[in-house]
C-alpha positions, 0 to 999 in steps of 0.5 A, spaced: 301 180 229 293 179 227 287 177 228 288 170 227 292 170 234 286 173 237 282 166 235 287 161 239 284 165 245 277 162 248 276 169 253 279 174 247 271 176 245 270 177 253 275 181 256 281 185 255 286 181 259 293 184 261 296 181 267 300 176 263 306 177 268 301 174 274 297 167 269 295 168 263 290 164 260 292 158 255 290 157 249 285 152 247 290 148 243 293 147 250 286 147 253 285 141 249 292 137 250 291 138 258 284 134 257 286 130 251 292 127 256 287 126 261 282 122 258 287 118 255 289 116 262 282 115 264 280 111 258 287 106 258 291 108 264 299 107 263 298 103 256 301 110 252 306 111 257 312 111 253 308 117 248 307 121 253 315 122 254 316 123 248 312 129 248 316 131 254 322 130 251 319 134 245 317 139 250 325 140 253 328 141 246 322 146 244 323 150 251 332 149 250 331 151 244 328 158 246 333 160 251 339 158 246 341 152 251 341 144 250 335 139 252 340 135 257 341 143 260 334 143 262 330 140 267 322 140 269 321 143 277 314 145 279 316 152 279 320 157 280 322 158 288 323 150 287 328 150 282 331 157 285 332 153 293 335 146 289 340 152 286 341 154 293 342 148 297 346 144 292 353 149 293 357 147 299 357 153 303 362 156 308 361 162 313 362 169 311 361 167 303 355 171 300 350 172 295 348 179 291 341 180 290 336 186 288 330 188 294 325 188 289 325 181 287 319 176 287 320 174 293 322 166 289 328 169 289 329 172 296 327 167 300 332 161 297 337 165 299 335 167 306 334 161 308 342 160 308 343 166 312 340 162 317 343 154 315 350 156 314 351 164 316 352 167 309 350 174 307 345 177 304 347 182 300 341 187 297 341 193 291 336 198 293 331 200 287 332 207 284 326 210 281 323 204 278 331 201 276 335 197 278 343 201 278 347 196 275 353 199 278 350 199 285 349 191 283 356 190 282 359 193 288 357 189 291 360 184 288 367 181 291 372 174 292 367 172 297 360 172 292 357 166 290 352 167 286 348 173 283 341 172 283 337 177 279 330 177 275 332 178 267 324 182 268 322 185 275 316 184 276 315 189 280 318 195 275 318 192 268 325 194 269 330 189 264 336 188 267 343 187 263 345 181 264 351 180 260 354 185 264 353 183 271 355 176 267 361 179 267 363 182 273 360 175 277 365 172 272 370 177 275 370 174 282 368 167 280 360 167 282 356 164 279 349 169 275 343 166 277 337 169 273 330 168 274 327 168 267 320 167 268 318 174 266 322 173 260 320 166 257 315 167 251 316 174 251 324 178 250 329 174 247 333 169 252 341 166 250 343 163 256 351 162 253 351 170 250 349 173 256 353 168 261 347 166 265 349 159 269 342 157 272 335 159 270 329 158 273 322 160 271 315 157 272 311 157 265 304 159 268 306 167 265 308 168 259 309 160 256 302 160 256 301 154 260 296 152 267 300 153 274 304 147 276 310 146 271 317 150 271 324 150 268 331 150 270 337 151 266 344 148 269 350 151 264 357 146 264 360 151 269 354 150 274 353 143 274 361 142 277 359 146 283 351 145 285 349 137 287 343 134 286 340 135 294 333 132 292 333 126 288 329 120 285 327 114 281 328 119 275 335 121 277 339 115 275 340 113 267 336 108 266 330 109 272 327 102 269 333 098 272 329 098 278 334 094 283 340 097 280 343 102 286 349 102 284 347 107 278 350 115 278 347 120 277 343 121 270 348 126 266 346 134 266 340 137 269 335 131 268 338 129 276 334 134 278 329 131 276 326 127 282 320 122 279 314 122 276 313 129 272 306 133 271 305 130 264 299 133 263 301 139 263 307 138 260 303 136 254 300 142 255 307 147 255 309 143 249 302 145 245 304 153 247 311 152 246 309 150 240 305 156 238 311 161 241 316 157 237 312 158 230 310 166 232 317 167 234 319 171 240 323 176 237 316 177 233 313 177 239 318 182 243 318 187 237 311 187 238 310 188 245 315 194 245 311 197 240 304 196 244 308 199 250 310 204 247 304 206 244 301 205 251 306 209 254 304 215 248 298 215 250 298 216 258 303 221 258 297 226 257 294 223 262 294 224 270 299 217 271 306 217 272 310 211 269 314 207 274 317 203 268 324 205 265 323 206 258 330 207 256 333 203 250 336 196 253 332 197 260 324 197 258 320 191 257 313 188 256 311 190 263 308 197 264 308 199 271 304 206 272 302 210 278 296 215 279 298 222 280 292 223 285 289 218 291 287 214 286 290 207 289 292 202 285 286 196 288 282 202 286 284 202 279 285 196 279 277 194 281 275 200 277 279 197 270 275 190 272 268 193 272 269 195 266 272 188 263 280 189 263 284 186 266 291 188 270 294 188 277 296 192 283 302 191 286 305 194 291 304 203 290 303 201 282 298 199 278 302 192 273 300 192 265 303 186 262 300 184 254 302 179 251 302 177 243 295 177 242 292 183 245 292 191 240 292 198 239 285 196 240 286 193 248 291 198 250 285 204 247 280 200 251 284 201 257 287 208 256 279 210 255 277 206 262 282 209 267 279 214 271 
């Protein structure tokens, strides 16, 4: 990475930010299409319409294309608990069925699936976590003939802990479950294939590591899903030619794009292309090798400090997320508001404090942090 990134960022010369795990600051290019769409409409209302869905179309196919799926496999939501609850109710349940989870998930991916505990008295099944880790043979025995679907995140957002999905992929597949992933900790940041690592729905919103303003998310539907889940919040938009206005008899439009109800949130989709865009001609791969360089660089040097790291740093289970612990009373609001005084930005979260860089940030960054902790 180099210097150049540094510049695409308007806040880059006034604080060292490394909570890309909660929002992260857009580029100026992205800055610039949102307004750019905006004043478009403001000046000529609906007269560029059909641009504007080209650019949503161009958006699908760079968003498909970086977790290895097809554009018609992908729809736009709201966010990630939109995409996961449509997964939720879109299967036909039957009393006794369950679903395997982790108890340390964003609570995006717990409620959906306790709402059908109490809808149609399906069990939730939780995995415990164990010293920051999800114990991925715990995981799967939970799973049996009687398991529907396995929601995990690909990232913790908690822990950084990054989960093997091609194994619980298969072993869901053992039992005829389906593998639903929460990707948002994972999209722009780590290499995502939803056919190798056997994912058949993906939810995540673009307000973290896609590097686009809060209100527009993703959801990815495999063959196999598609077949099992219905589409239980629908529109104008759902049907093949939305324009034939009087034409009820229409099915269904082909793949995920059904679960797109009716207007989008176009502004911000020009927005997510832009930053889809400039994650594209960086590379994620770049971008993941990177991140595992600057984390471990940061794990070094807090290993001579007074700071537990909470985060798996075994190969296959690190990520780009750090979280550590004070070995003192420090608490981590208090390091917290003490690393924000001092112009850095991370998060608490929980007994932890959560450092998450992205793309941009340094050595120098991770320095600035290490030397500023109590």
């Amino acid at each position: 990475m180099n210097e150049n990134l540094r510049s695409l960022f308007s806040h880059t010369g006034r604080v060292v930010y490394l909570n890309h795990a909660a929002v992260s600051p857009p580029p100026i290019k992205t800055v610039e299409a949102v307004t750019a769409q905006m004043k478009d409409v403001a000046e000529n209302g609906s007269l560029h319409y059909r641009q504007w869905m080209a650019v949503k179309e161009r958006a699908r196919k760079l968003a498909a294309g970086m977790i290895g799926a097809r554009p018609e496999q992908v729809a736009f939501m709201r966010n990630t608990s939109d995409a996961l609850s449509t997964v939720a109710n879109g299967l036909r349940w039957r009393e006794g069925e369950n679903v395997v989870t982790f108890r340390g998930e964003f609570p995006s991916n717990v409620y959906p699936w306790l709402r059908l505990r109490q809808a149609h008295k399906v069990e939730v099944r939780f995995c415990e976590e164990r010293d920051g880790r999800v114990d991925v043979d715990e995981l799967l025995g939970l799973i049996d003939d009687h398991t529907r679907i396995v929601a995990i995140s690909h990232v913790q957002y908690g822990s950084g802990f990054r989960a093997d999905l091609e194994r619980i992929g298969r072993a869901a597949r053992l039992h005829d479950a389906l593998l639903v992933v929460d990707v948002i900790q994972a999209m722009g940041a780590l290499p995502i294939s939803v056919e190798s690592e056997l994912i058949d729905a993906a939810a995540g919103a673009c307000h973290k590591w896609l590097l686009t303003p809060e209100g527009v998310g993703l959801l990815y539907l495999s063959d196999r899903a598609l077949e099992r889940i219905q589409p239980t919040l629908v529109g104008w938009m759902s049907v093949p030619d939305p324009e034939d206005y009087g034409n009820f008899e229409q099915e269904w439009t082909r793949g995920a794009l059904a679960w797109e109800t009716g207007t989008a949130p176009t502004s911000l989709i020009h927005g997510l292309e832009a930053s889809l865009t400039l994650l594209q001609e960086t590379g994620v791969e770049r971008i993941a090798s990177h991140l595992s360089g600057l984390t471990d660089y940061l794990c070094e040097k807090l290993r001579s400090r007074d700071y537990r790291i909470v985060s798996s740093r075994r190969a296959g289970e690190k990520s780009q997320i750090v979280c550590i612990e004070h070995a003192g009373d420090w608490s981590p609001m208090a390091l917290y508001s003490h690393l924000k005084n001092q112009g850095i930005i991370t998060a608490p979260r929980g007994t932890r404090l959560r450092i998450s860089p992205h793309l941009y940030n340094t050595t120098e960054d991770i320095d600035a942090l290490v030397n500023a902790l109590p």
